[in-house]
FIVOGU-451849 format. One line per 8 residues: for each residue x, z, y of C-alpha. Coordinates in steps of 0.5 Angstrom, whole numbers, plus 2048, in hexadecimal, padded with zeros to 3 digits. Last residue first. Example, Ala and Ser with C-alpha at 12.3 -4.5 7.8 and 13.67 -1.06 7.14 Angstrom:
# FIVOGU-451849
81B:80E:7FE | 819:810:7F7
END
This chain:
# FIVOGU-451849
7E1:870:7C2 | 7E6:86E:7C8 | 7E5:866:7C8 | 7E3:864:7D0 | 7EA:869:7D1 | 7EE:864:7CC | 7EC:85E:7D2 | 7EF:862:7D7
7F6:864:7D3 | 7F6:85E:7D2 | 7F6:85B:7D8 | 7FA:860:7DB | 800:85E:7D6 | 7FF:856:7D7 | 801:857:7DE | 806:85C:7DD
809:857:7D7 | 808:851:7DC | 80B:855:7E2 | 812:856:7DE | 813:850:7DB | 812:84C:7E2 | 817:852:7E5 | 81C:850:7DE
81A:848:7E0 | 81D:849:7E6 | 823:84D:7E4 | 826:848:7E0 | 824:842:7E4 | 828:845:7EA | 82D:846:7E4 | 82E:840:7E1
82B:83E:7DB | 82E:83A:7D6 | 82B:836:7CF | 830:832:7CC | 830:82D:7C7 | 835:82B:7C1 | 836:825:7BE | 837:820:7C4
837:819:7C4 | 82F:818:7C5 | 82A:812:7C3 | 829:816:7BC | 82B:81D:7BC | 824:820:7BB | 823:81C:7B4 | 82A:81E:7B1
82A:826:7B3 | 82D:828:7B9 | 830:82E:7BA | 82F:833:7C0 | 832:838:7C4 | 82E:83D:7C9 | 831:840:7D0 | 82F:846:7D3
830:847:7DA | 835:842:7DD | 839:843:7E4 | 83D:847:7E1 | 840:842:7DC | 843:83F:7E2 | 83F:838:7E5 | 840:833:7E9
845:82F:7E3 | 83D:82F:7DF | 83B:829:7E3 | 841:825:7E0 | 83B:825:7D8 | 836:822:7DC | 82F:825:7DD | 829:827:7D8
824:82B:7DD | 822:831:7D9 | 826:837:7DE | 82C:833:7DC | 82B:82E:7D6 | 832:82C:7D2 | 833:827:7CD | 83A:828:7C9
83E:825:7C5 | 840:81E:7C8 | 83E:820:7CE | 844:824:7CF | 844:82A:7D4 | 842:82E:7D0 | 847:832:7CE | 84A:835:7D5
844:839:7D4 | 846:83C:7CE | 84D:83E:7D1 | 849:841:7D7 | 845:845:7D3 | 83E:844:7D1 | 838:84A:7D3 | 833:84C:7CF
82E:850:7D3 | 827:852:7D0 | 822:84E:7CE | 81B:850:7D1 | 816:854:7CC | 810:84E:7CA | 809:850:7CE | 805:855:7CB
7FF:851:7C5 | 7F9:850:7C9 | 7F3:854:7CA | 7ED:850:7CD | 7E9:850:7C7 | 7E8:857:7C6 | 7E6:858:7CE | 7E1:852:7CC
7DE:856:7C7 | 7DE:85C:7C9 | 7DA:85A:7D0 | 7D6:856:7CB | 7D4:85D:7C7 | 7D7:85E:7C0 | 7D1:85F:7BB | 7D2:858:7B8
7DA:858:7B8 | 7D9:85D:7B3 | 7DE:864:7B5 | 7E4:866:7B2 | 7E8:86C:7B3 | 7EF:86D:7B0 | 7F0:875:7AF | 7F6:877:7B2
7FD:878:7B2 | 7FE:872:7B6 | 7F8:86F:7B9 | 7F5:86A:7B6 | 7EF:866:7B8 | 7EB:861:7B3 | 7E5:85D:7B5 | 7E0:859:7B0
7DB:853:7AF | 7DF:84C:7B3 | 7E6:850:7B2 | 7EA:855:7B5 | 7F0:85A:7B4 | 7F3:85E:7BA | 7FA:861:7BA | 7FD:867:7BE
7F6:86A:7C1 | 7F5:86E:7C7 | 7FC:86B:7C9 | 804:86D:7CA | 806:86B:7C4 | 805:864:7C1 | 800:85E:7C2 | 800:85B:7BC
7FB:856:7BD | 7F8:853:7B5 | 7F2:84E:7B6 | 7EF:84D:7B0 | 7EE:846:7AA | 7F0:848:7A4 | 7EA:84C:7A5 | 7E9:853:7A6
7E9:859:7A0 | 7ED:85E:7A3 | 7F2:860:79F | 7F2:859:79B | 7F0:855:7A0 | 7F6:859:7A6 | 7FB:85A:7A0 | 7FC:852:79E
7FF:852:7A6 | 802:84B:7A7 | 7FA:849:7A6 | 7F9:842:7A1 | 7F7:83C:7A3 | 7F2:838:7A7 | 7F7:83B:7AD | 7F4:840:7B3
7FA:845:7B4 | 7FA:847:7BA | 7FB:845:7C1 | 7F6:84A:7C4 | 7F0:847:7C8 | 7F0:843:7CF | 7F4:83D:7CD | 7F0:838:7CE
7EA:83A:7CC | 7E6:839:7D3 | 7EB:832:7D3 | 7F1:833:7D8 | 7F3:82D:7DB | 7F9:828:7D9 | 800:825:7DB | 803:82C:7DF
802:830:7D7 | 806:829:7D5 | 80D:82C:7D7 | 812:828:7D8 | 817:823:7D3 | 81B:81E:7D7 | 81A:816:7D6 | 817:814:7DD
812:81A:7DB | 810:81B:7D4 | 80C:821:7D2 | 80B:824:7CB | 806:826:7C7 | 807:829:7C0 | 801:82A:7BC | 7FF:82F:7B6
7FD:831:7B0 | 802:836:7AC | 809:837:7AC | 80C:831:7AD | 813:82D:7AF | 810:826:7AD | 808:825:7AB | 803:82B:7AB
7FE:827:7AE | 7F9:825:7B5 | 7F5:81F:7B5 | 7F7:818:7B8 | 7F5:812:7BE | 7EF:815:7C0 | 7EE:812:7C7 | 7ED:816:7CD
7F2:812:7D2 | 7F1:80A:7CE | 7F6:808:7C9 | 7F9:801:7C9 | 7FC:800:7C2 | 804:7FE:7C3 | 806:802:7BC | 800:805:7B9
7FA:80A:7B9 | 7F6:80F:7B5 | 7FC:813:7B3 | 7FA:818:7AE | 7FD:820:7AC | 800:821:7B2 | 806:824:7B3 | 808:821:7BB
805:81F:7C1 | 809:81B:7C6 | 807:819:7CD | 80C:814:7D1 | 80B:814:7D9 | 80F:810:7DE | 80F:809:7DD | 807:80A:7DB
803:80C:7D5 | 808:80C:7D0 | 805:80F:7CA | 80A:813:7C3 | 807:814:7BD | 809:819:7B8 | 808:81A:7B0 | 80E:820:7AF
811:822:7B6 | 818:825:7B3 | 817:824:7AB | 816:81F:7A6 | 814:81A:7AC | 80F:815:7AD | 80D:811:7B3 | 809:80D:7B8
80C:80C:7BE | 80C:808:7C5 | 803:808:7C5 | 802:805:7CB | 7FE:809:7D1 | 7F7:80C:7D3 | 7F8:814:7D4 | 7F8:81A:7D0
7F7:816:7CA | 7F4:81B:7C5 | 7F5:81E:7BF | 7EE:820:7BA | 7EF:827:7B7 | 7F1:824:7AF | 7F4:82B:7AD | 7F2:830:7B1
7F4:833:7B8 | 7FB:837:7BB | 7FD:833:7C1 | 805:833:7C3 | 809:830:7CA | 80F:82C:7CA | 815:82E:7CC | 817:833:7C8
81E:836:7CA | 821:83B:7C6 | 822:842:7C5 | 823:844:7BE | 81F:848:7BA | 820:844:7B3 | 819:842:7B1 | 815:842:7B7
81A:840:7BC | 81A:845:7C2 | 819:842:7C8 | 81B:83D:7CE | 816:838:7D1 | 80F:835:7D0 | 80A:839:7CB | 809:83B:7C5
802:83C:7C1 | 7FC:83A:7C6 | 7F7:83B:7C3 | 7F1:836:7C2 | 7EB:838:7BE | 7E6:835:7C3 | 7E9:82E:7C3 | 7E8:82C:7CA
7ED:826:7CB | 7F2:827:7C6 | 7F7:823:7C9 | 7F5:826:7CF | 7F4:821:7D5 | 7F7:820:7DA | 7FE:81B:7D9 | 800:817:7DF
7FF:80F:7DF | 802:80E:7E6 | 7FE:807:7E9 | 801:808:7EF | 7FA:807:7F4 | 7F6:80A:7EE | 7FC:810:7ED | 7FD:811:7F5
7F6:812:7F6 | 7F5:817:7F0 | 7FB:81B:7F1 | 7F8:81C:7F8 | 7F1:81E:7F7 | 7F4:823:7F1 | 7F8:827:7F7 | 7F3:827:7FB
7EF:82A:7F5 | 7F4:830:7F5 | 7F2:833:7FA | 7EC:831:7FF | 7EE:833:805 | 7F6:833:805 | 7F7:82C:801 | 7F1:829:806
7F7:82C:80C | 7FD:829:809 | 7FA:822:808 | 7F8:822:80E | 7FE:821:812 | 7FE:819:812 | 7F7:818:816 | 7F8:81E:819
7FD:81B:81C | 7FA:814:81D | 7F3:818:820 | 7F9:81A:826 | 7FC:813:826 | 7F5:811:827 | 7F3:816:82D | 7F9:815:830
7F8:80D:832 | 7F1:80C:834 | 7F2:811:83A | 7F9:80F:83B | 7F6:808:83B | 7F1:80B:840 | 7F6:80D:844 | 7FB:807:845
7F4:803:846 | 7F4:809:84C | 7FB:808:84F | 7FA:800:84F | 7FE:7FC:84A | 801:7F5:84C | 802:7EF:848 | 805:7E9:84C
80D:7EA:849 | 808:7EB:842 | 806:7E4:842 | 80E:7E2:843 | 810:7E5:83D | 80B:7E3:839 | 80C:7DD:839 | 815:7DE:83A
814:7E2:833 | 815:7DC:82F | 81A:7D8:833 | 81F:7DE:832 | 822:7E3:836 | 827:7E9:834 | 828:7F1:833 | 82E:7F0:82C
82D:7F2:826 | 829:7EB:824 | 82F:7E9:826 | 834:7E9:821 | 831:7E4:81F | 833:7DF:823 | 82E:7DC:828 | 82D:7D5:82B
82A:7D3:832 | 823:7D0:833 | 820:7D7:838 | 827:7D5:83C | 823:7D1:841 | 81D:7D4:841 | 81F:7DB:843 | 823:7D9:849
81B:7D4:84B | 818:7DC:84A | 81C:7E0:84E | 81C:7DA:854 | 814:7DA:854 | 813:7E2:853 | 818:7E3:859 | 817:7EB:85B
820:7EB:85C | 820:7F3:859 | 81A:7F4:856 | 819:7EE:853 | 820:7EF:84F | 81E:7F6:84D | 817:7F4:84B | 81A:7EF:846
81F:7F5:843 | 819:7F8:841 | 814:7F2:83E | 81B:7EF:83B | 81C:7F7:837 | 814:7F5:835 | 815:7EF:832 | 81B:7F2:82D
817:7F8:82C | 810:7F5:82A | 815:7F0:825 | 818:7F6:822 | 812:7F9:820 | 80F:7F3:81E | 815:7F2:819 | 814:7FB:817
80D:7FA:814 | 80F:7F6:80F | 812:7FB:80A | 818:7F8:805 | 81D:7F8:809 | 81C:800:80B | 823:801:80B | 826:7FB:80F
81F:7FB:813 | 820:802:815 | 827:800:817 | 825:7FA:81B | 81F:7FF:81E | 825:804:820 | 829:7FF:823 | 826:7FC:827
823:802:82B | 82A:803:82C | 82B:7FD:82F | 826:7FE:834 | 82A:803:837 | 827:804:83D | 82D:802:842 | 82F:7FC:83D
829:7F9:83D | 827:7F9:845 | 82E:7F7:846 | 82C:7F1:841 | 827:7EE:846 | 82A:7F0:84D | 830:7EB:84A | 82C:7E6:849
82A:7E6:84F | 830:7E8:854 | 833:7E1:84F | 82E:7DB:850 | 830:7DA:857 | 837:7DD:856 | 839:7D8:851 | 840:7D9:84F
83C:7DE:84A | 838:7D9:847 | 83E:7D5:845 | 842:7DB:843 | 83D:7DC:83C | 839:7E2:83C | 839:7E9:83A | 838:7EF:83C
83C:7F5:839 | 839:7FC:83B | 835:7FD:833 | 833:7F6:831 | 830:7F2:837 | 82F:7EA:837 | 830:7E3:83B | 82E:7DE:836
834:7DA:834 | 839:7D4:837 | 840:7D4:833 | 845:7D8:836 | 843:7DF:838 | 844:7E3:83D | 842:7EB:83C | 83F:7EF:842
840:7F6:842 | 83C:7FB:843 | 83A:801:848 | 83B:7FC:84E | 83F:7F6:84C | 845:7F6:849 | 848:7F0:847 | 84A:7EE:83F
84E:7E8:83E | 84D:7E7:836 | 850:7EA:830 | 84D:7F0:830 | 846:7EF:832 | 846:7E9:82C | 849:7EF:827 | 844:7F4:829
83E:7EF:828 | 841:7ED:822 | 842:7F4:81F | 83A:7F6:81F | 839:7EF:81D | 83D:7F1:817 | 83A:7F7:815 | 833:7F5:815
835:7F0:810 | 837:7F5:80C | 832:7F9:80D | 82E:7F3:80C | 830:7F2:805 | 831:7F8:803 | 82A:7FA:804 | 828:7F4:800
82D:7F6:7FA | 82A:7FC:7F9 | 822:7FB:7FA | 824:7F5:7F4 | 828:7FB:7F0 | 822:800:7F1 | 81D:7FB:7EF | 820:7FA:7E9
822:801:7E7 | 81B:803:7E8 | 819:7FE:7E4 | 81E:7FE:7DF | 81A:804:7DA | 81D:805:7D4 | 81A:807:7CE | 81A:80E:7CD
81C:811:7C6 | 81A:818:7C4 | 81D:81E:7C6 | 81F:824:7C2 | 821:829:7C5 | 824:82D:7BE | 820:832:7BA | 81A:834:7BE
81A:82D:7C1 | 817:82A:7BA | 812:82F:7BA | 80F:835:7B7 | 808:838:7B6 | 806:83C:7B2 | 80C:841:7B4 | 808:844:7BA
80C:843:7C2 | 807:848:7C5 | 803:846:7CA | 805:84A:7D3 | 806:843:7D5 | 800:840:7D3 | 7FC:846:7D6 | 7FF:846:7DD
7FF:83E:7DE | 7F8:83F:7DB | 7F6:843:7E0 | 7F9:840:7E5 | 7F5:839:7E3 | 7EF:83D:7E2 | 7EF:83F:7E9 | 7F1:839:7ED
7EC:835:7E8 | 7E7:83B:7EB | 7E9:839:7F2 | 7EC:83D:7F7 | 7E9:83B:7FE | 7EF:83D:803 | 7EE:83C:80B | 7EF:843:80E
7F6:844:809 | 7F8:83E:80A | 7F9:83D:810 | 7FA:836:812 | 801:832:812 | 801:82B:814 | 805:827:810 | 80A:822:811
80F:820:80B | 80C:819:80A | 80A:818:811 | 811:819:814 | 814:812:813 | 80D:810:818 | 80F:814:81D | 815:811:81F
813:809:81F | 80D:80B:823 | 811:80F:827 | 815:80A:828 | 810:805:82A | 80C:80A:82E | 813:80B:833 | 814:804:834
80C:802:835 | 80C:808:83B | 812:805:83E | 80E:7FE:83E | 808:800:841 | 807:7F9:842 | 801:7F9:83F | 7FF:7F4:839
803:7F7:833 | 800:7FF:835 | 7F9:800:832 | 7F6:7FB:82B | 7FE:7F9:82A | 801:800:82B | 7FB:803:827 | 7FC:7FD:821
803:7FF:820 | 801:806:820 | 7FD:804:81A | 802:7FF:817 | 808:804:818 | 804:80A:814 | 801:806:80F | 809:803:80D
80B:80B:80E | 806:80D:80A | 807:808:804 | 80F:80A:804 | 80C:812:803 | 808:80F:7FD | 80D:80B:7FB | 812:812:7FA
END
């Protein structure tokens, strides 16, 4: 939103350099008029402008482009293992943010202003209206004249012309005066007026509006004052009538009205002398179409660097708008490029390791040893540094700015604390077994303005991140005793079940040896040393298969009724917390699958509510089912292509 504020200000300012630099010394007045609001017009347009160029002839894919789909793919298609076990797989469980009053502040101060002018916006309006309807009117031509009682500035608002009934009864003064506000009533100044007022009522706060006003004004008096000497050819005679009300009072309900004052006369009557030939109009022409057409493209581009070149637009974009708004986003891996790294659960619904319930887990799980160095993601304040008996266990919690919080739990050391200034890359803990663990882990989340969304959009995928299988890598002992007794691997061993429908069902592997069974079969096992570096790597591409999707679970009507009390209940649709009235919109047809869950002591705190649920719609429903479905076809056909590469 400020960045689209901030293009429409640069957009007013160059345009606005433009007329100056090309049209406000001509007399090309009509010309000035329908570039003025053009200008005005235009420029509301630039943030959504987009100049389309085909895709499809002009597209680099990039290798980050690359390896960010393949990374999406994979990261999506991990298995959810019980070593690692978070908080948020029990209950959503959301750490307390500080709040931010800034925005409100801002907010509430742009609120209170616009309503002021609105509302004086409003009463002028009124008043003019009132004073044409309280007063003598007179038809005149296409308006009407209305006669005021106290002296005042001739003047225009919509097809009332207003003076004061002294100057009427003069006829000298009268047929020129009246020429001049004609010719703002027939070419409707006044609405002209009034679109910059309400512009400059909404846009209070953006300048560029004042100077527009001010270039409108004086260039409705240049029209009207061609009219007049159009019609009696007396420039002396006009300009000795405009001197002498030049020093006449206005009202504020004026500033909506067509009118002359002492401030405008100078350049008034330089401009009644001023001519433009034909061949200056079209060499201004000639200066004038070339700009507006590189300010266009000037303000279009945006779309068309995204076409050529990817992703890296994108990253040139966020770039710019962060240095100039000084946004503090998460980038980096909390891990940074560990080479061990194994992405164990990620964000979203799944199937919870120990109780095999769909529940919501809303941070993202890396597998890595004990005393694996944490990083700050980005540059920020450390908020919290806490210890708990179960749930995140030691944790710590950073602000970076007043949008973005990271937290990063079950760690074994905390290295910072609270209110240190940490820089982007900084060790600030090691990675543990604490709180609601398993097994070593990390739990890392992303807080944007106070909602938890899914970090994988908050760092890049290292060279290891996460292209191996998530398995067990713990320093403690393996789940499955069997495989080091039978077969002799290490504690520490690569287990992938890959189930029926395969050349091998299951595929055992550590640093010095390979194991594949097949049912019913002789295993085959094969040194790691002897295997080729096309098997090798077919080996370590196999992943665990993607989690089955959770079947329907419809609520009743009765049920549904149920949840309206906020006291009670908590409710996410489709992942996104909402009020407990949204859910009168809805029947129990229109859910899917619903999911119900306790809090425990240590999440429900901040909250009134004792129970959380998780609901998907239909829509929702059967678009992850699709996104489920090509995930296992594409995990299935690279399987199968990497177990042809290891067909002994």
């Amino acid at each position: 939103m400020i960045a689209g504020l901030f293009e429409i200000f640069l957009c007013l300012l160059v345009l606005f350099g433009i007329y100056k630099l090309v049209l406000e010394q001509t007399a090309l007045h009509r010309v000035k008029r329908f570039y003025l609001l053009f200008a005005l017009i235009f420029s509301l347009t630039t943030p959504w402008l987009n100049l389309e160029i085909s895709s499809d002839k002009i597209m680099i894919p990039t290798g980050e482009m690359i390896s960010e789909t393949l990374y999406e793919v994979v990261a999506n298609e991990q298995a959810i293992s019980p070593e690692a076990i978070s908080p948020s797989e029990y209950t959503e469980v959301k750490p307390k943010t500080s709040i931010n009053y800034a925005p409100w502040a801002i907010g509430g101060l742009y609120l209170v202003i616009a309503f002021v002018l609105v509302v004086r916006f409003g009463r002028n309006i009124h008043r003019l209206f009132t004073k044409a309807k309280n007063n003598t009117r007179i038809p005149y031509k296409s308006a009407k004249v209305v006669l005021l009682g106290q002296p005042t500035i001739p003047h225009n608002f919509l097809k009332f012309i207003f003076m004061y009934n002294e100057d009427y009864k003069k006829e000298a003064l009268r047929e020129q005066l009246l020429a001049h506000e004609l010719g703002h009533a027939l070419q409707r100044h006044s609405l002209d007026i009034l679109l910059v007022e309400l512009l400059q009522v909404l846009f209070w706060f953006n300048p560029m509006y004042y100077f527009y006003a001010k270039a409108i004004r004086l260039n409705h008096e240049y029209l009207a004052d061609a009219m007049v000497l159009g019609k009696f050819n007396d420039i002396v005679t006009y300009q000795r009538l405009l001197l002498k009300f030049a020093n006449r009072n206005q009202s504020n309900e004026m500033s909506l009205a067509c009118l002359s004052n002492y401030s405008l006369t100078k350049k008034r009557f330089k401009m009644m002398t001023q001519q433009t030939t034909k061949m200056a109009a079209l060499v201004r022409a000639a200066i004038l179409l070339p700009l507006l057409a590189v300010t266009t493209l000037c303000f279009s581009l945006k779309t068309k660097a995204e076409a050529i070149i990817g992703n890296n637009a994108n990253t040139l974009i966020s770039t710019l708008e962060n240095s100039i708004f000084q946004e503090n986003k998460p980038e980096l891996h909390p891990l940074g490029d560990y080479k061990y790294l194994r992405t164990t659960s990620t964000y979203g619904m799944r199937k919870d390791p120990v109780t095999k319930e769909d529940k919501m887990h809303k941070g993202v799980d890396f597998s890595a040893k004990t005393g694996t160095p944490v990083i700050a993601t980005a540059s920020g304040t450390v908020e919290k540094v806490e210890s708990l008996k179960g749930g995140y266990g030691n944790y710590i919690q950073l602000k970076h700015d007043d949008q973005y919080q990271t937290l990063y739990a079950q760690l074994s050391e905390m290295n910072v604390q609270v209110g240190d200034k940490v820089e982007k890359g900084q060790l600030i803990g090691k990675v543990g077994n604490t709180g609601h663990s398993t097994g070593p882990h990390l739990h890392y989340e992303v807080i944007k303005a106070g909602e938890k969304v899914d970090p994988k959009d908050y760092y890049k995928a290292t060279p290891d991140t996460p292209t191996r299988p998530a398995i067990l890598l713990l320093e403690q002992k393996s789940r499955d005793p069997k495989n080091v007794a039978v077969y002799a691997v290490e504690e520490e061993h690569y287990d992938i079940n890959l189930g029926s429908g395969f050349e091998y069902e299951k595929v055992i592997y550590d640093d010095n040896k390979a194991i594949f069974l097949r049912k019913n079969e002789e295993p085959i096992i094969k040194d790691m040393a002897n295997l080729s570096v096309e098997q090798t790597e077919a080996l370590k591409s196999l992943t665990l298969p993607p989690r089955s999707y959770l079947g329907k679970l419809q609520p009743t009507q009765e049920i549904v009724e149920n949840w309206s009390d906020p006291t009670i209940y908590g409710i996410w649709i489709d992942n996104k917390k909402v009020d407990n009235s949204v859910i009168s919109n809805y029947k129990a047809s229109d859910f899917a699958h619903y999911f119900k869950s306790f809090l425990y002591p240590n999440a429900k705190k901040g909250k009134i509510y004792s129970y959380q649920l998780n609901l998907t719609t239909n829509e929702k429903y059967e678009k992850d089912k699709i996104r489920a479905a090509q995930q296992k076809a594409e995990w299935e056909k690279t399987t199968k292509a990497s177990l042809a590469k290891l067909d002994f």
